[in-house]
N, C-alpha and C positions, 0 to 999 in steps of 0.2 A: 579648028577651035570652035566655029560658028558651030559645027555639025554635032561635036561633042554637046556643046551647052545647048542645042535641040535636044541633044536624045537624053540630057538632063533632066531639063525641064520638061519633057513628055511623061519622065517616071516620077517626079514629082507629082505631078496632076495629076496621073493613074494611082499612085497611091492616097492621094486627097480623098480621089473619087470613089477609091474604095474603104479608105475609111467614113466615110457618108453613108455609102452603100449598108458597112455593117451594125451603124447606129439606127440608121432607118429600119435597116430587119427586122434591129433588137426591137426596137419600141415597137414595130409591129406586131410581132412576135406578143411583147408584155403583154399589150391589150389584148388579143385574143386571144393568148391563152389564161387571160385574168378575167374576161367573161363570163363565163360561168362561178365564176367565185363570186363575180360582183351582182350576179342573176340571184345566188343562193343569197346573197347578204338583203340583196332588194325583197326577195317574200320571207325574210324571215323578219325583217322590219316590219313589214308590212303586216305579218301574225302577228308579232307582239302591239302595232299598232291596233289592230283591230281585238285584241284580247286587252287591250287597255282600254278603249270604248265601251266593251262589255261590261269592265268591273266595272266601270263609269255610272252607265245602264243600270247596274245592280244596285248601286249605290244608292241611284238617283230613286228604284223599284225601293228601296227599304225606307229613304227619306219621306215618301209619299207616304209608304205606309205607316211611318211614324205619323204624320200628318195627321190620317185617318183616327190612330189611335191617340190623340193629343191629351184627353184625358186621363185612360191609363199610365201613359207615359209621364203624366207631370206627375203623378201619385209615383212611380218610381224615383222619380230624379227627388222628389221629396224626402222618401226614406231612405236610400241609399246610393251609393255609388257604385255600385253592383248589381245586378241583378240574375239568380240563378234557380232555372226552373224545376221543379219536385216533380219528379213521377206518381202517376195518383197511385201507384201502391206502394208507393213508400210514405209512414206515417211520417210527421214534423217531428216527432221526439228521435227517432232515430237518424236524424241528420249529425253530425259531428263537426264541432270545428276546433281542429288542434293548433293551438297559439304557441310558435316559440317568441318572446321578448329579444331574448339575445342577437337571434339572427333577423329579427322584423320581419319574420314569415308567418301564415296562415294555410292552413290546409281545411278544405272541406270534403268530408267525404258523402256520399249520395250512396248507402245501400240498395242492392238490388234495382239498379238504374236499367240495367240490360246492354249488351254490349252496341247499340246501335245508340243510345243515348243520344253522343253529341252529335249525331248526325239531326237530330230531330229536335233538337232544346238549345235555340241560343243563349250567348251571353248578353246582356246590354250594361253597356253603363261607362262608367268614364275610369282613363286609367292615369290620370294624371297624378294619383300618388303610388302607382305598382312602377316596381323597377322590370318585373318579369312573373307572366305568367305560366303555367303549363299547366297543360289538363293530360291526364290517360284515364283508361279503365284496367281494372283488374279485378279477374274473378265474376264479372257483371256490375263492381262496386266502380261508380264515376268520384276522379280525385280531382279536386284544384288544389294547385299548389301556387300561393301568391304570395312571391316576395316585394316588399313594397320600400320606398326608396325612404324611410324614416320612419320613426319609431312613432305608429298613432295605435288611439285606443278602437278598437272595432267594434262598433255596436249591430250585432247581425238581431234583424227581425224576422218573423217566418210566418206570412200572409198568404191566403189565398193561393198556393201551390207554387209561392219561389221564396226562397231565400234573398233578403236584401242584407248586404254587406255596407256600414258605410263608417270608412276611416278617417277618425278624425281627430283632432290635434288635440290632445289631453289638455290643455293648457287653454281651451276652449269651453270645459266641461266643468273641470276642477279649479277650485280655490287656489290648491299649491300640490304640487310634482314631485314627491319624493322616489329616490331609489335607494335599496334598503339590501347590502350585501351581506351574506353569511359566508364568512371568511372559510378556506382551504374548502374540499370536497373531492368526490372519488379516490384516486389514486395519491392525492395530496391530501393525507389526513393531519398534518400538523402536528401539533404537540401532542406526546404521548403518554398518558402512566396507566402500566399495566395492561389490561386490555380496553381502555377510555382513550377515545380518539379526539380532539380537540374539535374536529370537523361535525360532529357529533354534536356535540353541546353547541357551538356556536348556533346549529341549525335548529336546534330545538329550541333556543331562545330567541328568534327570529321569528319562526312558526308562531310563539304565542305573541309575540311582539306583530304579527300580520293579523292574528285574530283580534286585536286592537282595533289597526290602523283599518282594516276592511272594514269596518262599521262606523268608521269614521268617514262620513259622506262627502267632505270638504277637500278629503286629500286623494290624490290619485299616486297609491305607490305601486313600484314594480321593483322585482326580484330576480339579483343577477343567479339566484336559486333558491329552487324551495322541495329540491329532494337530493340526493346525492349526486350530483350531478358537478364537472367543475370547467367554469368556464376560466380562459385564459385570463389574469390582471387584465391585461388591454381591453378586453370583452367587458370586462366589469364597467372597467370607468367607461367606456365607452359609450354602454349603454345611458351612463348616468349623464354623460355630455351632447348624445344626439337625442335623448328625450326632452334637455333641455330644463334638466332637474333644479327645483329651489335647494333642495339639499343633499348629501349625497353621506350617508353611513354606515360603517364596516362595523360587523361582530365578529371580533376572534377573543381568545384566553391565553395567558403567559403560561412558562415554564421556563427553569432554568434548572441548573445544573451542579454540582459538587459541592464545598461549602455556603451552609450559607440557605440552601434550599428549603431547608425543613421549618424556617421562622423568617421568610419573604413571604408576605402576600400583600393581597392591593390588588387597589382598580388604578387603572393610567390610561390615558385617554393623547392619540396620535395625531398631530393637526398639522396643518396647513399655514408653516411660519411666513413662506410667504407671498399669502394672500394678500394682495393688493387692497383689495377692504374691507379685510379685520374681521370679516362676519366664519370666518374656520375656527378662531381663537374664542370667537363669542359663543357659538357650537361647541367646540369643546369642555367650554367652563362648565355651562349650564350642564352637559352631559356628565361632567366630573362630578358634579355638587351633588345632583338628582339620586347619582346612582350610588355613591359613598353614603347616602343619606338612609336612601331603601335598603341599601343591601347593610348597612355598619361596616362597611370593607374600609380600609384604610388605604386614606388618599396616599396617593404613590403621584399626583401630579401630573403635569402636561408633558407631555414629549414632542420635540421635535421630529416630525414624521416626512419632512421634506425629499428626505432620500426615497422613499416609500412611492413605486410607480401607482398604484393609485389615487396617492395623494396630490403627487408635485404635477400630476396628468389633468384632473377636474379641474373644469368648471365653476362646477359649484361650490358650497362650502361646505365643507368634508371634513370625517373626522373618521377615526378609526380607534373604537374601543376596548382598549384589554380591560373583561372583566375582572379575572381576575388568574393567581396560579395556579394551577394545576399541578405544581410540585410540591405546592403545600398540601399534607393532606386534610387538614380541616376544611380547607379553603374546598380542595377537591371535592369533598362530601357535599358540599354545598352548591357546587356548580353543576351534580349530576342528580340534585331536587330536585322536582319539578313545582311544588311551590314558591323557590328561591328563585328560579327560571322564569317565574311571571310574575315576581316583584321586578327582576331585572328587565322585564318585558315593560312592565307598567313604567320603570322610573325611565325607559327610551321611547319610549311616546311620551309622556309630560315634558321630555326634554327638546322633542322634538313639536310640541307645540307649542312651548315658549319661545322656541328660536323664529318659529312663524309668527308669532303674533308680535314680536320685537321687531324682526328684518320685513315681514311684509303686508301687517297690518296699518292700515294709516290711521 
């Protein structure tokens, strides 16, 4: 028995020891054959370390040189928040800079820049209101293309061989913020008679309604369009909600249908039942009154327009105007005037500066 429980316990220990045996191998083993992984990981650290000193270096090489130029440089920060260099052969008049509203993008373009451009023309300036910038060349022509994270007015200067870009909050400039929609466009032409698109009229009474308000210095308005173009409802109000609009109004014209058509007409005016205070309903009045007055159209009254996504979506206080039917035809003759088009132009700017001088006049 004694001899059996020896040579037990012998194969017990022997297998101990060789389970030891093949732990120790193993970790052996790991580590050297994980050396060279851990050698590769040491100088790649080690580049990126020393390629992060560098930009450091570069950094600290541009801050100095700001230093030097502290003059020049306050004169930028002065005019703009941008700063973007002109090639001396390209004049100032032929710089371009294409604004969309809707998307809060700017693009500039630099004719005949040469394709080596950005290699030799920095940018300076600060980007604390770009959501995202990008630059290419095409053809030799240098593009920025800057999307900027909210809807600001761009005041671009052109000194001394750069363009200065500098965005800033409308609402800083101007008295009061309008945004000013021309209902349906492109593919959404609205109401129809014959071959008179509803889209059509809307926008040509807007157009003269802008030649207004543009030479009104007091107001800063912008346009969910001002050619055939159609941006989505959401885009519309949108706009009118991140600009941060004091007021916010749509131009479209009725039509209807079977009996009953031929002796409907009127102005009606879609509001904002529930505006928490009241200034949609005040808007709308004054727009009702002004325009039944200029035009002699027959008040057809307020409409509940709460269902209505750009209405029950703003901000602001908002109204949306049917001037008038388009299935009347009298009424149609008159909506496709263009003298009747800029009384109705006139009687929405009067109505639109009475509502400012009541809501945000003191």
């Amino acid at each position: 028995i004694r001899m059996m429980w020896g040579i037990s316990m012998e194969k017990k220990i022997m297998r101990i020891f060789a389970v030891i045996l093949v732990v120790s191998l193993a970790l052996f083993i790991g580590v050297f054959m994980g050396v060279g992984d851990i050698h590769y990981k040491s100088e790649v650290l080690a580049k990126e370390t020393k390629e992060s000193k560098g930009n450091k270096e570069m950094i600290a090489t541009v801050m100095r040189d700001k230093e030097e130029n502290a003059r020049e440089l306050q004169s930028f920060a002065d005019k703009g928040q941008i700063r973007i260099s002109i090639p001396q052969n390209v004049k100032d008049s032929d710089v371009k800079l294409n604004e969309n509203i809707i998307s809060s993008s700017y693009q500039v373009v630099i004719p005949n820049a040469g394709s080596d451009y950005f290699d030799t023309n920095p940018i300076l300036g600060s980007v604390s209101r770009i959501d995202d910038f990008y630059t290419y060349d095409d053809g030799g022509n240098a593009y920025f293309d800057i999307t900027l994270n909210g809807v600001y007015e761009c005041k671009p200067t052109i000194e001394n061989g750069f363009i200065y870009l500098d965005f800033q909050d409308p609402h800083k400039i101007y008295d009061n913020v309008l945004v000013v929609d021309a209902g349906h466009g492109g593919k959404d032409v609205g109401a129809i008679q014959g071959d008179i698109q509803e889209k059509d009229i809307n926008l040509a009474i807007v157009l003269k309604l802008k030649e207004l308000l543009d030479a009104d210095l007091s107001i800063k308005t912008y346009y969910t369009r001002t050619d055939d173009a159609n941006p989505t409802l959401r885009e519309r109000v949108n706009l009118a909600n991140d600009v941060g609009a004091d007021l916010f109004l749509s131009v479209h014209n009725n039509s209807i249908t079977g009996f009953g058509r031929s002796m409907t007409s009127g102005t009606q005016v879609l509001y904002y039942v529930s505006d928490p205070s009241g200034n949609s309903k005040v808007f709308a009045d004054i727009l009702l009154d002004k325009l039944c007055a200029a035009l002699g159209s027959v008040n057809r009254g307020l409409v509940n327009g709460d269902d209505i996504l750009i209405i029950h979506n703003s901000k602001a206080p908002v109204a949306l105007v049917e001037v008038g039917f388009m299935s009347q035809n009298d009424e149609l003759k008159k909506l496709t005037d263009e003298s009747y088009q800029r009384k109705c132009a006139k009687a929405l700017y009067d109505s639109i500066k009475e509502m400012i001088d009541i809501t945000y006049k003191e």
